[in-house]
C-alpha positions as CSV (number, residue, x, y, z in Angstrom):
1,X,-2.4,-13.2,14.9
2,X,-3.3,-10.7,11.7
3,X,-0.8,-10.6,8.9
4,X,-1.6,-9.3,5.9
5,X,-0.7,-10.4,2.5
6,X,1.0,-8.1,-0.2
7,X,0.8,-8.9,-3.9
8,X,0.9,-7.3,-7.6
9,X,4.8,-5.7,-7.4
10,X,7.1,-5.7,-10.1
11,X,9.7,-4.2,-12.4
12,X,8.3,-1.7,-14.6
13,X,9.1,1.5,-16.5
14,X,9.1,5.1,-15.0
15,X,6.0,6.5,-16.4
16,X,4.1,2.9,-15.9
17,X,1.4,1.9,-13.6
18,X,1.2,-0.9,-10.9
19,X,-1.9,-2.3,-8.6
20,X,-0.9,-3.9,-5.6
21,X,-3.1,-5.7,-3.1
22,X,-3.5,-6.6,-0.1
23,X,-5.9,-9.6,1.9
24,X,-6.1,-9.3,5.8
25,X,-7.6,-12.3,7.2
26,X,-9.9,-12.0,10.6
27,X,-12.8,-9.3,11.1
28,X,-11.6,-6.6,12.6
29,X,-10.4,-5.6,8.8
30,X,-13.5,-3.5,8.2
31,X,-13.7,-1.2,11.3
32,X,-10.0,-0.5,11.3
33,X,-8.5,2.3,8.8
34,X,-6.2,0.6,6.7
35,X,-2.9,2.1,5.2
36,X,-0.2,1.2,2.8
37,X,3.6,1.9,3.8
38,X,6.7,1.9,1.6
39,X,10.3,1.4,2.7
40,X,13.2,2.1,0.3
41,X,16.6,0.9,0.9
42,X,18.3,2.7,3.6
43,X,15.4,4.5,4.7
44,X,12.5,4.2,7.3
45,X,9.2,2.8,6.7
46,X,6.5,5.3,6.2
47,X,2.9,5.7,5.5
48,X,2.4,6.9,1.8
49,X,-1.3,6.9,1.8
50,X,-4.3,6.0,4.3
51,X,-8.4,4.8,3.9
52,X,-10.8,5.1,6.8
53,X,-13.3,2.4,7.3
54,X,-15.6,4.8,5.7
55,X,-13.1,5.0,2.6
56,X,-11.9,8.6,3.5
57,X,-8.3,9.1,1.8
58,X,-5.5,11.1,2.4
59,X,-2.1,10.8,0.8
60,X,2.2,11.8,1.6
61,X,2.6,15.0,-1.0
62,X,5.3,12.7,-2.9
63,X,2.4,10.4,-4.7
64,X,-1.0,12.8,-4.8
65,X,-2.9,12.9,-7.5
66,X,-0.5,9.5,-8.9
67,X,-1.3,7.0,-6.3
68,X,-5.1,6.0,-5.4
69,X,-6.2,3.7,-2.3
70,X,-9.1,1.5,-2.2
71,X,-10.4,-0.6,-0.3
72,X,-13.2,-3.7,-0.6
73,X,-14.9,-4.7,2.7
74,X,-16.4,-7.8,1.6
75,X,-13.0,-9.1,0.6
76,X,-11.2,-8.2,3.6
77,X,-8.8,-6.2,0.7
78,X,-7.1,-3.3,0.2
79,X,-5.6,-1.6,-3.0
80,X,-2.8,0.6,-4.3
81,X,-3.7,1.9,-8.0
82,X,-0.1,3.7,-8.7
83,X,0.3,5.2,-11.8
84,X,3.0,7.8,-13.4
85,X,5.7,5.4,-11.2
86,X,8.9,7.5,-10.4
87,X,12.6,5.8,-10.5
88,X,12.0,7.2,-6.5
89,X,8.8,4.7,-5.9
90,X,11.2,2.3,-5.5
91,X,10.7,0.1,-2.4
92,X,9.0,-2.6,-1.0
93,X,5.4,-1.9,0.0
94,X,3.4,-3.4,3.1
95,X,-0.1,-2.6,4.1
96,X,-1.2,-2.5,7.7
97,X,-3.8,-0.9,9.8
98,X,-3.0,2.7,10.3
99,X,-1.6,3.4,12.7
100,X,0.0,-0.5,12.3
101,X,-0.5,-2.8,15.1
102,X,-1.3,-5.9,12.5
103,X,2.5,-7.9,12.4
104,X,3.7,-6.9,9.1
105,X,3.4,-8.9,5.7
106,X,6.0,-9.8,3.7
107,X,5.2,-6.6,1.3
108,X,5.7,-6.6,-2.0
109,X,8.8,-5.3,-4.1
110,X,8.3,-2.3,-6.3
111,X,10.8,-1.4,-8.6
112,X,10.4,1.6,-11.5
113,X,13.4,1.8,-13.7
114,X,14.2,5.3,-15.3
């Protein structure tokens, strides 16, 4: 089974930055589009921003032009370069294959205080 591994969360200041990471072990990581979810308290997971295996991007409206996915075949690894953080980023952030059929990670607590 394929579970990937969040890191890089923390507390930090509205108006501060983060990187987050993620390693997926096996080798299906570099044909698969990769994506990175959020889920705030109360609410639903969703997909905030998405990478082709080519390393085609798209993004939700609520973090263009602030939030910038990478992604590093060799290293089986995916990024999450957030920057101007929002009070509203708050959540805990997984990564998975988009759409998700990995099990999820443990993901990674963000929290952005105003």
């Amino acid at each position: 089974q394929v579970q990937p591994v969040e890191s890089g969360g923390g507390l930090v200041q509205a108006g501060g930055s983060l990187r987050l990471s993620c390693a997926v072990s096996g080798s299906s990581f570099s044909i698969n589009a990769m994506g990175w979810y959020r889920q705030a308290p109360g609410k639903q997971r969703v997909l905030v921003t998405g990478i082709s295996r080519g390393g085609i991007t798209n993004y939700a409206d609520a973090v263009k032009g602030r939030f910038t996915i990478s992604r590093d075949n060799g290293k089986n690894t995916v990024y999450l370069q957030m920057d101007s953080l929002k009070p509203e980023d708050t959540a805990v952030y997984y990564c998975n294959s988009d759409p998700p059929f990995y099990f999820w990670g443990q993901g990674t607590q963000v929290t952005v205080s105003s």
